[in-house]
C-alpha positions as CSV (number, residue, x, y, z in Angstrom):
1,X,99.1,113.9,89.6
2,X,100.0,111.1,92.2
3,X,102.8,111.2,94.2
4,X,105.7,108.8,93.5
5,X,106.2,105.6,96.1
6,X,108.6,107.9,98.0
7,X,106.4,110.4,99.1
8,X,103.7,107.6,100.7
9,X,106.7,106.2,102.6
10,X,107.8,109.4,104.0
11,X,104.6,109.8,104.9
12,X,103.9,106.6,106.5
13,X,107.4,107.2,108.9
14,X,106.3,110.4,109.7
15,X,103.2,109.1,111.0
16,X,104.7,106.4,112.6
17,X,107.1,108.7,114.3
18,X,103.5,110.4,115.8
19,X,102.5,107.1,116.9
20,X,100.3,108.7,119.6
21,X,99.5,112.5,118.3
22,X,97.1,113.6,118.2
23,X,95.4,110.8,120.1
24,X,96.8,107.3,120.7
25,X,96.7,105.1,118.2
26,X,96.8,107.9,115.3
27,X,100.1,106.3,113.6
28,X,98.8,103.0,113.2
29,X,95.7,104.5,111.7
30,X,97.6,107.0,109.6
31,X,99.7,103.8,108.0
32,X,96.7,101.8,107.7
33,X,94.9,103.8,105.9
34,X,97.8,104.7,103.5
35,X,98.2,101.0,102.7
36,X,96.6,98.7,100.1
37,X,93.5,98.3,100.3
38,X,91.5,95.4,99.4
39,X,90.6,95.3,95.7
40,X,88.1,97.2,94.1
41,X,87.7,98.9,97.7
42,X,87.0,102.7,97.6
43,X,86.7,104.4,100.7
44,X,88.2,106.4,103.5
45,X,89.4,104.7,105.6
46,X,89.4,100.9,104.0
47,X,87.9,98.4,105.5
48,X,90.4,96.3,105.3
49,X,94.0,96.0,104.0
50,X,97.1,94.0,102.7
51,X,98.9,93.1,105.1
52,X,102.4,94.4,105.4
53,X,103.8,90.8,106.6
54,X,101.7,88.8,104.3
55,X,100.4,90.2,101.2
56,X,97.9,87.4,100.6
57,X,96.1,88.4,103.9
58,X,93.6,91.6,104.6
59,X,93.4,92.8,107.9
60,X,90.8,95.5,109.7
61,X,92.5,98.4,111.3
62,X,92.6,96.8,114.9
63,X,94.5,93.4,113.8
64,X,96.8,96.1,111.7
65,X,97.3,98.0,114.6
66,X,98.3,94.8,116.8
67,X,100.6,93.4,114.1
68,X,102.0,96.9,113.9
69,X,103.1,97.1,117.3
70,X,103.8,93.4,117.4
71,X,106.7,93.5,114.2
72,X,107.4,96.8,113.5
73,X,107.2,98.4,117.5
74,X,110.5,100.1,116.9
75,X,109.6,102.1,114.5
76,X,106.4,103.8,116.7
77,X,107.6,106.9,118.0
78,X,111.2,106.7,117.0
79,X,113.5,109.6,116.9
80,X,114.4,109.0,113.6
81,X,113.3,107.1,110.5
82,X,114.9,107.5,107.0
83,X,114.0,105.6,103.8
84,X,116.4,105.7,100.9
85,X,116.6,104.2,97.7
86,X,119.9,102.3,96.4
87,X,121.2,101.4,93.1
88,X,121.7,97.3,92.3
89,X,120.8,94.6,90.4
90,X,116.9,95.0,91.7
91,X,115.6,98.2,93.3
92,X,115.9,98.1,97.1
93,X,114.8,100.0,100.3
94,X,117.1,100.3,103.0
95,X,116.1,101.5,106.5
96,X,117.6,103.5,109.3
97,X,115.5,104.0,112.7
98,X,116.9,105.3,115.9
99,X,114.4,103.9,119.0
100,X,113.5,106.7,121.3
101,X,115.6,107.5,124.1
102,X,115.2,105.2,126.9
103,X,114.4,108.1,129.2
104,X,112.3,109.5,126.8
105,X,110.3,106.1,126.8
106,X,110.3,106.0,130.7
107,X,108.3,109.5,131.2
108,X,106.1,109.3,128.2
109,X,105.2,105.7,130.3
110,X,104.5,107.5,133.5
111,X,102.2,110.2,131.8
């Protein structure tokens, strides 16, 4: 059975959280190759996918991963990420992340 859009999100954070484990780079991979992919496309991983800004534009894993860090950089490594759901007129997501400590950040720098 597939998993519902909750699941895949959790999934994406988590990875995204791991931005660098096992090896650096891994998150951005992770997320891109739980994104769309461009139509008709089978494979693992994609060639190619919709990108998260722009959903009229495909993009390879490197320009992904650049775009990634360039829009969405908080989100890589953070402490926390949590996705929820809300009731309204239109079905939303709302999104908490706490960055990583700054001392954190300054020793994983110097490594």
């Amino acid at each position: 059975p597939l998993a519902p859009p909750t699941a895949a999100v959790r999934a994406t954070l988590a990875a995204l959280q791991r931005a660098d484990w096992p090896e650096e780079g891994a998150g951005a991979l992770a997320a891109f190759a739980l994104s769309v992919p461009r139509d008709g496309e089978r494979g693992s991983p994609p060639s190619a996918v919709r990108s998260w800004t722009c959903p009229d534009i495909f993009v390879d894993a490197e320009r992904f991963a650049r775009r990634l860090k360039s829009r969405y950089g908080e989100m890589l490594g953070a402490d926390t990420c949590v996705a929820s759901a809300r009731d309204g007129e239109r079905p939303q997501a709302h999104m908490r992340v706490t960055p990583q400590k700054a001392h954190r950040r300054g020793r994983a720098a110097s490594r």
